[in-house]
C-alpha positions as MATLAB code, in Angstrom:
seq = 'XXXXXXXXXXXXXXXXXXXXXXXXXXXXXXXXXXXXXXXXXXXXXXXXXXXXXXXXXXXXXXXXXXXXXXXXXXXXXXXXXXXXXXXXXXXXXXXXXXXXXXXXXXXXXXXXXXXXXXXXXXXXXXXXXXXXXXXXXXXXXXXXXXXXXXXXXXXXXXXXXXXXXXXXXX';
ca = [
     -23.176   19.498   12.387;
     -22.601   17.569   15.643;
     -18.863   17.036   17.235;
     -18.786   13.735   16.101;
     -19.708   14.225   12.276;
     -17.029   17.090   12.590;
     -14.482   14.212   14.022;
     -15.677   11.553   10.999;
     -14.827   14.765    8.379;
     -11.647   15.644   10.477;
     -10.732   11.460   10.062;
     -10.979   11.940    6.475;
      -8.782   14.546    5.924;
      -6.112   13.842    7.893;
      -5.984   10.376    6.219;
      -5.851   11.761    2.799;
      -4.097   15.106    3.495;
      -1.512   12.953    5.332;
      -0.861   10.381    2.126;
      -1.323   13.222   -0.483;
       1.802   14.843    1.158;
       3.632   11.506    0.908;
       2.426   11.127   -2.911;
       3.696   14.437   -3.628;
       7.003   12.819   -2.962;
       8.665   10.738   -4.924;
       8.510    7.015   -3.582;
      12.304    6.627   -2.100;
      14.452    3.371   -3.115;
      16.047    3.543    0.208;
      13.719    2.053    3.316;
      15.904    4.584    5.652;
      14.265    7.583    3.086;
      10.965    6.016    4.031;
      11.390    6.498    8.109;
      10.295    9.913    7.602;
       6.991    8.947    5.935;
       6.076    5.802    7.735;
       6.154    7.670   11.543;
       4.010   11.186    9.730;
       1.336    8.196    8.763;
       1.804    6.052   12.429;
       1.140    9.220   13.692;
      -2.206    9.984   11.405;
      -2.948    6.424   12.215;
      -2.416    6.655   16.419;
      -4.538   10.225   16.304;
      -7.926    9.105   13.938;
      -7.726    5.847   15.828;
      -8.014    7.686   19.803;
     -10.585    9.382   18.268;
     -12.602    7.263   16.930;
     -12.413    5.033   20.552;
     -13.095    8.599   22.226;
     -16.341    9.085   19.824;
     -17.443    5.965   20.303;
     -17.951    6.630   24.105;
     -18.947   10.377   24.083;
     -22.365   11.797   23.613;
     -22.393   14.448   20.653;
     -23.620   17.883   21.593;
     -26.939   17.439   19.770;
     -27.659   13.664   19.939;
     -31.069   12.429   19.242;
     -32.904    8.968   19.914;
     -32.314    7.370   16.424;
     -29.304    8.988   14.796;
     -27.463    8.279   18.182;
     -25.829    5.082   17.279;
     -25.141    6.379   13.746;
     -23.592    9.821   15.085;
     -21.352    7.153   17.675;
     -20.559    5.448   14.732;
     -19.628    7.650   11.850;
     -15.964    8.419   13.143;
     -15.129    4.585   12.723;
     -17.399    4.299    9.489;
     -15.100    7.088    8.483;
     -12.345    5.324    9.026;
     -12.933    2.158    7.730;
     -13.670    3.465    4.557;
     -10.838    5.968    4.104;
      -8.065    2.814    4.773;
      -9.871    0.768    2.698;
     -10.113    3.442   -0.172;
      -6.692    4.538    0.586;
      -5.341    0.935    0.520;
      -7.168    0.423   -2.615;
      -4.938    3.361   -4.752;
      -2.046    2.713   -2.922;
      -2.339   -0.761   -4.569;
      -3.339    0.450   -7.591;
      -0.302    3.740   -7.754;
       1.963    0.236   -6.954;
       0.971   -1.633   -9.962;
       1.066    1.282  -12.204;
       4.904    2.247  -10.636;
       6.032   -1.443  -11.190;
       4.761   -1.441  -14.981;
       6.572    2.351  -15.416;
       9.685    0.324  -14.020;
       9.365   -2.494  -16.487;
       9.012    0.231  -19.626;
      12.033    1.728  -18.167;
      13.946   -1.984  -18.397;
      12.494   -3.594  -21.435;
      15.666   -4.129  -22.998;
      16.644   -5.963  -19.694;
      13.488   -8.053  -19.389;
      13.691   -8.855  -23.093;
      15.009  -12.683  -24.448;
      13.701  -15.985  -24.120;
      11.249  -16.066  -21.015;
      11.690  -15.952  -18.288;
      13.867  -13.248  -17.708;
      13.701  -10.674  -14.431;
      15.148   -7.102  -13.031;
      15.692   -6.102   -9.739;
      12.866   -3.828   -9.082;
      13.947   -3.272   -4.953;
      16.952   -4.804   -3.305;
      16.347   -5.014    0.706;
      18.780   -4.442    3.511;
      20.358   -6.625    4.285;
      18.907   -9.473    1.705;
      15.236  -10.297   -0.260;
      13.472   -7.402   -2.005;
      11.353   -7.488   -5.490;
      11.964   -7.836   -8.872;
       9.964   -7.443  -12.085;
      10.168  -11.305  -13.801;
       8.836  -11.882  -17.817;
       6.951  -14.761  -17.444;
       4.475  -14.717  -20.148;
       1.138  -17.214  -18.645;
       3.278  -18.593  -15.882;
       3.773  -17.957  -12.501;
       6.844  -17.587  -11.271;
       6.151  -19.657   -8.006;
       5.635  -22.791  -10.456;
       9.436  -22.552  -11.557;
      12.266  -24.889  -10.241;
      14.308  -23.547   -7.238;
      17.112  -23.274   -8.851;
      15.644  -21.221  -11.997;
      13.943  -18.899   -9.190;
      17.256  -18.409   -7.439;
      18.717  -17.766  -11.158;
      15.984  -15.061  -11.749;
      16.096  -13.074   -8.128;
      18.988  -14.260   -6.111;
      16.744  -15.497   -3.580;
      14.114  -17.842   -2.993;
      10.358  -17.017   -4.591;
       7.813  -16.095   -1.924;
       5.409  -14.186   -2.910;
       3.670  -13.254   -6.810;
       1.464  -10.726   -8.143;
       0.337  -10.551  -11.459;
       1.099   -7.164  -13.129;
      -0.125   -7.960  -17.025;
      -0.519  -10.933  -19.236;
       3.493  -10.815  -19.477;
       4.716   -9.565  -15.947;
       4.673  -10.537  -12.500;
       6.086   -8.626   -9.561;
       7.480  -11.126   -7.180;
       8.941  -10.795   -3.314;
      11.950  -13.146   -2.508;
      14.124  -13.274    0.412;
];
């Protein structure tokens, strides 16, 4: 195994050893909790990205004439796939939190639609909440039933089940 098929492994599980040590966690409610977290995975990030740019410009040790561009290559293959993979069950561990959440605060979320729960309140303003909107979105209510539901205005929805919707305002 050449030095840059080593580096493309090495990319890999720093990536994922890196965000299973921040899954072993729980998820903290508090963004200051989440400084600790965010600079261990800046610093994954800043180290698989120099080398990948470094791979892409070094020979490996035992380069031939076709798997040359491949070997070059694998590092950033490597890491391309593992942010898209990781991105991909980050989303998914998201949606799957936010629904736990919403079990948790049924009896909030319960009534006449729509009806909402602060799911994360941001410093100093904005955040998410968890809005009952059974085959509407959110984003098609008035302002003023918006504000009613968050305390802020409605930017952003996602679409957590037929009945729920997780939705930024700020």
């Amino acid at each position: 195994m050449n030095s840059h098929r080593k580096w493309a492994l090495a990319i890999v599980l720093i990536l994922f050893g890196v965000s299973a040590l921040l899954a072993i966690q729980d998820r903290p409610l508090n963004p200051f909790e989440a400084i600790t977290g965010a600079l261990l995975s800046a610093l994954a990030m800043l180290i698989v990205s120099v080398a990948v740019v470094c791979t892409l410009f070094v020979p490996a040790d035992a380069e031939t004439g076709k798997l040359r561009i491949l070997d070059r290559s694998l590092p950033a293959i490597a890491l391309i796939a593992s942010v898209a993979l990781l991105s991909l069950i980050d989303g998914l561990y998201s949606r799957y939190d936010a629904l736990a959440f919403a079990a948790d605060h049924a009896d909030d979320l319960a009534g006449p639609p729509p009806q909402s729960v602060p799911y994360f309140q941001g410093i100093p303003d904005g955040g998410s909440a968890i809005i009952a909107s059974p085959g509407r979105n959110p984003m098609t209510f008035s302002a003023e039933t918006r504000r009613r539901l968050t305390s802020g205005d409605i930017h952003s929805c996602r679409k957590l089940d037929e009945k729920l919707w997780l939705c930024g305002f700020g």
